[in-house]
Each structure stands twice: as structure tokens, then as C-alpha cells.
MARSETI-851604 format. One record per residue (C-alpha): x negated, y negated, z; residue in three letters. Coordinates in Angstrom, 1 decimal, always signed. Each point is the difference from the previous one (the first is absolute). Example, Ala and Ser with C-alpha at 12.3 -4.5 7.8 and 13.67 -1.06 7.14 Angstrom:
! MARSETI-851604
((-12.3 +4.5 +7.8) ALA)
((-1.4 -3.4 -0.7) SER)
//
This chain:
! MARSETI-851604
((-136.7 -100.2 +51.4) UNK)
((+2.5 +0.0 -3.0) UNK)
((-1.5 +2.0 -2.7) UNK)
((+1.2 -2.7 -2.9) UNK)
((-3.2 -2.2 +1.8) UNK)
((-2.7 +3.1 -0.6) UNK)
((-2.9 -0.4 -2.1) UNK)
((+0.2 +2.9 -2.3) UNK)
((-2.6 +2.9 +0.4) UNK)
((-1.4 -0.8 -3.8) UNK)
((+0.9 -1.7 -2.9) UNK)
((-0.6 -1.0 -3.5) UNK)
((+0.9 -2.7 -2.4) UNK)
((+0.9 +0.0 -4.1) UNK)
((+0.4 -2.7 -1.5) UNK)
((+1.9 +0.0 -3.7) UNK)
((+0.6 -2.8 -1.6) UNK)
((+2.7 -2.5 +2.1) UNK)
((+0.7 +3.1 +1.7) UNK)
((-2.3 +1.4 +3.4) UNK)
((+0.5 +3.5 +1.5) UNK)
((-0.6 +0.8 +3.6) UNK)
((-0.5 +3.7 +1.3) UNK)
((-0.3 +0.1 +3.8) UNK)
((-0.3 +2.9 +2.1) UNK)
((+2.3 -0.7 +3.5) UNK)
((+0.5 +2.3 +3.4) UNK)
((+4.0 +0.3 +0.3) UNK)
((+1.3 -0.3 +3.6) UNK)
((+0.0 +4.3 -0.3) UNK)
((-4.1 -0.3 -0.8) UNK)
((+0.7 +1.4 -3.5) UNK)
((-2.2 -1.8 -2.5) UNK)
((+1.9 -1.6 -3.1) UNK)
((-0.8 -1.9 -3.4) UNK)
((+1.8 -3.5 -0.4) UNK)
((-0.1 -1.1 -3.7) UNK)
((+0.5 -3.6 +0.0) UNK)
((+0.2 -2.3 -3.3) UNK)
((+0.0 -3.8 +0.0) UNK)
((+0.7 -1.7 -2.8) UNK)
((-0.4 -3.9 -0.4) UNK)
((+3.1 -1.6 -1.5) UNK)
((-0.3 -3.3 -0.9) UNK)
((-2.1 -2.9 +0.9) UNK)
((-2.0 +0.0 +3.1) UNK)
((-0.6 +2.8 +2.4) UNK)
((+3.6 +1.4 -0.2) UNK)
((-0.2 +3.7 -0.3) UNK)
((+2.8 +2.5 +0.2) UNK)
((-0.7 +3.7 +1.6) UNK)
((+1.3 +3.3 +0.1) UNK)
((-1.4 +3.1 +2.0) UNK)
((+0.3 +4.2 -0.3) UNK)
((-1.3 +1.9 +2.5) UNK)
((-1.0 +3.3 -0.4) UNK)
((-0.8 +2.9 +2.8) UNK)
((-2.2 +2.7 -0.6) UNK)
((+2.9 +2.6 -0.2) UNK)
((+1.0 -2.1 -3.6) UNK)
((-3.3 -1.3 -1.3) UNK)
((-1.0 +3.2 -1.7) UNK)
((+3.3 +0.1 -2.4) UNK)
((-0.2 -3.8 -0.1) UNK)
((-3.5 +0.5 -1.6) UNK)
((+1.1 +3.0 -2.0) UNK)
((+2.6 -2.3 -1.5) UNK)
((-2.1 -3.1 -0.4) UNK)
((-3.0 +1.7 -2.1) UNK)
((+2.7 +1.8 -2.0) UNK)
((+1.9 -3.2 -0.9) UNK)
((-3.7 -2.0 -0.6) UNK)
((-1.0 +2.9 -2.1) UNK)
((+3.3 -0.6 -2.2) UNK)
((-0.9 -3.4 -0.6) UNK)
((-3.2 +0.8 -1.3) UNK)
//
């Protein structure tokens, strides 16, 4: 089965304005576990939305957070 098709192994939703974040948790084709950071953003009338994706394995998500609450903490 293509693993593009998979229903991830848990996720969650934000919603923020026009903008909706998705954080999924997939099974690569190696069985290592990753975190796939989508945003959708709705541009324009309708349902039209644009998206982009990170993804983020475990070996990178410590730093990523390091980074992230450093950077939140300086807009503060």
C-alpha cells in the first residue's frame, strides 16, 4: 500500500484565524515515526486553501523545539 494513502497514527488540529495547522504523526516506509506540520490557509473566496508541509523526525524535533520556545519566548 503507498504510504501517501495511510491514516496517520494520531493527530491534532489548530485553528488560527484564516489559517488551520495540522500535526500528524505517520510510519515512514523504514517504520520510523515522524511529525508532518501541515498549514492550510484559505485564500480567497470559497473553499480555496493553499498548503505547505515540514516534517520533522525524532532525531530533529528536540532542537526544533529548543529553537521554537526560544524564538516564542523573544516575542513575548
Amino acid at each position: 500500500m503507498d504510504q501517501s494513502f495511510k491514516k496517520p497514527i494520531k493527530s491534532s488540529i489548530l485553528k488560527a484565524g484564516r489559517k488551520n495547522f495540522f500535526f500528524d504523526i505517520n510510519v515512514a516506509s523504514n517504520n520510523k515515526k515522524y511529525l508532518k506540520i501541515t498549514e492550510s490557509l484559505f485564500v480567497g473566496e470559497g473553499s480555496e486553501t493553499k498548503r505547505s508541509s515540514l516534517v520533522l523526525f525524532p532525531e530533529e524535533l528536540v532542537n526544533f523545539q529548543t529553537k521554537l520556545t526560544e524564538m516564542a519566548t523573544d516575542l513575548a
